[in-house]
N, C-alpha and C positions, 0 to 999 in steps of 0.2 A: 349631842343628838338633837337633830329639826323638834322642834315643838309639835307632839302629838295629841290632838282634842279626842276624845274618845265618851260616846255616849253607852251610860250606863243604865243597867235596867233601875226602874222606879224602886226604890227605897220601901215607899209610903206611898199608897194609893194619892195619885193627885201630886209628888213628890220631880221633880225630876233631877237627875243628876250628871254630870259631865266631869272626867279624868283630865286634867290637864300635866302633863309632862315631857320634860324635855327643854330646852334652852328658847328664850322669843328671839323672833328679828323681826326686822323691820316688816310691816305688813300679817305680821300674826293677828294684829287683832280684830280685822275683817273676818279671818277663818272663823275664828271666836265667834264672834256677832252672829255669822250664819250657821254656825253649829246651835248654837245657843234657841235661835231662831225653830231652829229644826225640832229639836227635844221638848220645846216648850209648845203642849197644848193648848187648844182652848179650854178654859177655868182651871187652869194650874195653880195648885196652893202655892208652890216654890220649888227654891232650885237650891241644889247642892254641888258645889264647884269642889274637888278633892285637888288639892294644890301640893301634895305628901312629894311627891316626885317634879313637882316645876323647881327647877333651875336658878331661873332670873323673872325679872318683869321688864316692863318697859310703860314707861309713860302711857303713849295710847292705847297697850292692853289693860292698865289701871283704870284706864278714860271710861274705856267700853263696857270693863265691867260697873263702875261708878252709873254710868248711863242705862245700865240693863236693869238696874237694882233699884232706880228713880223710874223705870217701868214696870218693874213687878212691883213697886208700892204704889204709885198710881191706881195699879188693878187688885187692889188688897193681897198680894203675895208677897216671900218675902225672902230672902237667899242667907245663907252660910256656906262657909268655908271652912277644910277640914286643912289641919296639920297645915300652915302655911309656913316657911320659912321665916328668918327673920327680917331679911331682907323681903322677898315678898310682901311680908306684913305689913312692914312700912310704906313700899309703894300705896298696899289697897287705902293704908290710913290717911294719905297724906292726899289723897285723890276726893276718898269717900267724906270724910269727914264724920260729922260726927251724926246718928250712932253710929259706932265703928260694927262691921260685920261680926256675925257670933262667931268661934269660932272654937270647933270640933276636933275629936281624935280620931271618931269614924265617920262613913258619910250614914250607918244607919244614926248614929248618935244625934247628926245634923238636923236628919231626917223629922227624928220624932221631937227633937226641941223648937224643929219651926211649927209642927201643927200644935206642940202645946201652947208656943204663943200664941195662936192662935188671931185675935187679930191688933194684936198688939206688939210693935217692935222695939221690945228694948233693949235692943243692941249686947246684954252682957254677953261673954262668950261663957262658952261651957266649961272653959280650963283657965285657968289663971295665965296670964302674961307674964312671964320672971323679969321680964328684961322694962318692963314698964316704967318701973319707978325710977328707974336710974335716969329718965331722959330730960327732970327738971334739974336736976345739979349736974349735969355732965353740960347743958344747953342752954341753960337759964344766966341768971346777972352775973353769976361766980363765970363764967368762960367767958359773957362779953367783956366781966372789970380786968379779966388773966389780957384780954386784947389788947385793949388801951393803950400798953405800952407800945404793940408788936406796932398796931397804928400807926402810932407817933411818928415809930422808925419809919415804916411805909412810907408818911406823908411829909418827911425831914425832908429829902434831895440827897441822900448821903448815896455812899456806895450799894448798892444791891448785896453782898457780903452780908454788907449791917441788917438787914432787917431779914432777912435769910437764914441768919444767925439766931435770932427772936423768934423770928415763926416755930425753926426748928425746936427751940427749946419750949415754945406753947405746946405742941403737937407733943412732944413726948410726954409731959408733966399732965394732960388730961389724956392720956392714950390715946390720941386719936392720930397718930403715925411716927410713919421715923425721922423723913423729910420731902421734902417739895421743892415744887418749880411752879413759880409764877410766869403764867403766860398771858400778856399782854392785846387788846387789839388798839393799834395803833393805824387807824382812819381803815384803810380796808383789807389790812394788812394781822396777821397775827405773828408776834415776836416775842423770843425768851428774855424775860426780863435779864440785864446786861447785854442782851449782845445787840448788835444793829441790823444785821441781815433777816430778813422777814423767814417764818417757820412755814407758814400755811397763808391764803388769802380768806378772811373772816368770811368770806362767801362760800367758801370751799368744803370739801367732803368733812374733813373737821371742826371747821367753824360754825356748820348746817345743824352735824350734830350737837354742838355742845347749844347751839341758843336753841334747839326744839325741848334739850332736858329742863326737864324741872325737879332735876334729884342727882345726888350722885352716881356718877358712871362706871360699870367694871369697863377695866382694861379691853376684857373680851368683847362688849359689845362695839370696842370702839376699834377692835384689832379685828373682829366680823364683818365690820361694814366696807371691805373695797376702799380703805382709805390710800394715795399716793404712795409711790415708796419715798419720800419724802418724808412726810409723816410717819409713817409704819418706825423708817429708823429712828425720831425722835423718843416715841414710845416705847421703842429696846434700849433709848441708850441713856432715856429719865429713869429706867427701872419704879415706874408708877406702878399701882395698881387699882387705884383708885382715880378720877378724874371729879373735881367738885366747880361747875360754872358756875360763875362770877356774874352774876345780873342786877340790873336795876329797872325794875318796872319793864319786864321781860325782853330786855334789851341787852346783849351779851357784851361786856367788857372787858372778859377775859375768862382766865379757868386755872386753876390749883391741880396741878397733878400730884397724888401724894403716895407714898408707899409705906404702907398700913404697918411694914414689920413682924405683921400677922401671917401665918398658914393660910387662907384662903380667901385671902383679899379682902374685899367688902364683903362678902359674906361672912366675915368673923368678926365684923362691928354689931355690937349690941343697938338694940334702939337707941338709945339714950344717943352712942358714940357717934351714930348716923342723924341722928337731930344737929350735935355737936357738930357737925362736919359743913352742914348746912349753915348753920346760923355763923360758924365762920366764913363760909362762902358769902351770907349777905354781908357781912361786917366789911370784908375785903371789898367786894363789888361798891357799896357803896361810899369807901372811901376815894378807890381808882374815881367812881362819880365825882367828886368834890375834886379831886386832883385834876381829872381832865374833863370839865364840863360840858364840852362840846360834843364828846361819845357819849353822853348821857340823854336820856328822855327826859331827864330831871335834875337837872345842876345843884339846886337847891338845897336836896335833902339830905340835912348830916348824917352821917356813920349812925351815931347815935338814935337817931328818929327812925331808920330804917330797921335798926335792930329790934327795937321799940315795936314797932307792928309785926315784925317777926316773932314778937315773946308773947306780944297778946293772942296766941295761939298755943304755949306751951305749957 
C-alpha cells in the first residue's frame, strides 16, 4: 500500500501529531516535510509521529525527519515516535543519532512524556528496546575477528567458490543469512562475481540505487523501483532478500545480496543482526578498496582501520 501521512487531532494542547502508513518510495519524503509543515503551528511544544502501521523507511524519509527534529529543537520543541518497527527503528537511529528519539506505545503516551520533559531532551524512550543489546556482540570485534578469515579468502585470487564458501558459513554461524552473491563494480560496469559479462552499468537504475543507500536494502524497494528486466531477473534468480552496499567513503564498490532464511526478510533481522549486516558490508567494501585501488576514493585504508571507525560508533 502507497505511503499515507495523515494528520491527527492534537493529543496535548500545543502537541501535534501525524499517522504514518503504508510502504515509502522514492519521493515520500517531500510529502513528509509538507505534511509536517502543515500540522505544525506557531509555538508548537512537539510532534508525535505514530510509525505503528509504516512498513519500511527509506534513507531520505530518515533524512527528513532527522532535519525536522534539529528544527523543533532549535525552537525548544521536541518529537517522539510511537511503536516503530524494527527496522524503522534503526533507519531513525542510524540517521538521528544520538539522543535517539523517545519512543512510545500510544501517541497520547508520546504526548504527555514530551511536555513532562519539558524543556529538557533526554532522549530515553518510554519502553525498553529488547533488541538493543544484542547489537555489540552480534556487530562488534567478535563478527569482525569471525571475518578475518572470510577476508583473507576474498583477497587470496583463488576461485570465487572459495571465499563463497566462507562467507556462507559466516552468515550462518552469527544468523545473519543463508547465503549471498557478491556483486562487483568493475570501472563502469557491475558484474557477479565469477562471471565475465557485465549484470547492470554502475550508473544505472541499480547501481543509482545501491550508492544513494546508506543502509540495507529490502528486495521490495529495489523490485519497486522500475528497475530493467535485466536486473528484475537477477533478483528472482539470486533469491536475495536483503541487499547490503558495499562502500568506501560513499563511493559504491559493490553490494552483497543475501537471503536472510528468515520469514520476512529484513524485517526479521533484529537490531543487533542489522548493525551486523552493515559492519560486514564495510569490512567487504573496504577490502574490494585495497584489492582494486583505483575504484576507491581511498586506496589506502585497510579493512581493519575502516572497520575501526565503523565500531567507534557501536
Amino acid at each position: 500500500m502507497p505511503l499515507r501521512i495523515q494528520t491527527l487531532p492534537e493529543p496535548r494542547p500545543g502537541v501535534a501529531a501525524l499517522r504514518l502508513d503504508g510502504t515509502v518510495v522514492r519521493g515520500d519524503h517531500r510529502r513528509f516535510a509538507a505534511a509536517a509543515e502543515e500540522c505544525l503551528g506557531a509555538g508548537a511544544r512537539g510532534l508525535v509521529l505514530d510509525l505503528a502501521d509504516l512498513g519500511s523507511m527509506s534513507g531520505e524519509l530518515a533524512a527528513e525527519i532527522a532535519l525536522l527534529r534539529r528544527r523543533l529543537s532549535d525552537g525548544g520543541a521536541r518529537m517522539a515516535v510511537v511503536a516503530p518497527s524494527v527496522v524503522v527503528g534503526w533507519f531513525l537511529r542510524s540517521r538521528l543519532g544520538e539522543p535517539p528519539l523517545p519512543e512510545c506505545a500510544t501517541v497520547a503516551e508520546a504526548a504527555a512524556a514530551l511536555l513532562a520533559a519539558g524543556d529538557s531532551d533526554d532522549g530515553e524512550p518510554c519502553r525498553g528496546d529488547p533488541g538493543a543489546s544484542t547489537s555489540a556482540s552480534v556487530s562488534g570485534p567478535r563478527l569482525r575477528a569471525a571475518a578475518s578469515g572470510f577476508l583473507a579468502t576474498l583477497g587470496g585470487g583463488g576461485p570465487s567458490a572459495a571465499w563463497t564458501e566462507s562467507l556462507t558459513d559466516l552468515l550462518r554461524r552469527h544468523g545473519l543469512g543463508q547465503d549471498a552473491h557478491l556483486l562487483r563494480c568493475d570501472g563502469d560496469r557491475l558484474v557477479l562475481d565469477g562471471h565475465l559479462d557485465a549484470l547492470a552499468d554502475a550508473g544505472g537504475r541499480l547501481g543509482t540505487l545501491l550508492a544513494e543507500a546508506d543502509a540495507p536494502l529490502t528486495l521490495h524497494e529495489l523490485g519497486a523501483a522500475d528497475l530493467p528486466l535485466r536486473e528484475q531477473t537477477f533478483l528472482r534468480w539470486c533469491g536475495a532478500d536483503v541487499a547490503v552496499p558495499l562502500k568506501v567513503d560513499g563511493r559504491l564498490l559493490g553490494a552483497l545480496f543475501v537471503r536472510s532464511g528468515q520469514d520476512g526478510g529484513l524485517f526479521a533481522y533484529r537490531p543487533g543482526e542489522l548493525l551486523g549486516l552493515g559492519l560486514l558490508g564495510s569490512l567487504i567494501g573496504a577490502q574490494l578498496a585495497q584489492l582494486h585501488p583505483a575504484t576507491a576514493a581511498d586506496p589506502a585504508v585497510p579493512p581493519r582501520e575502516a572497520a575501526e571507525s565503523l565500531l567507534c560508533g557501536v
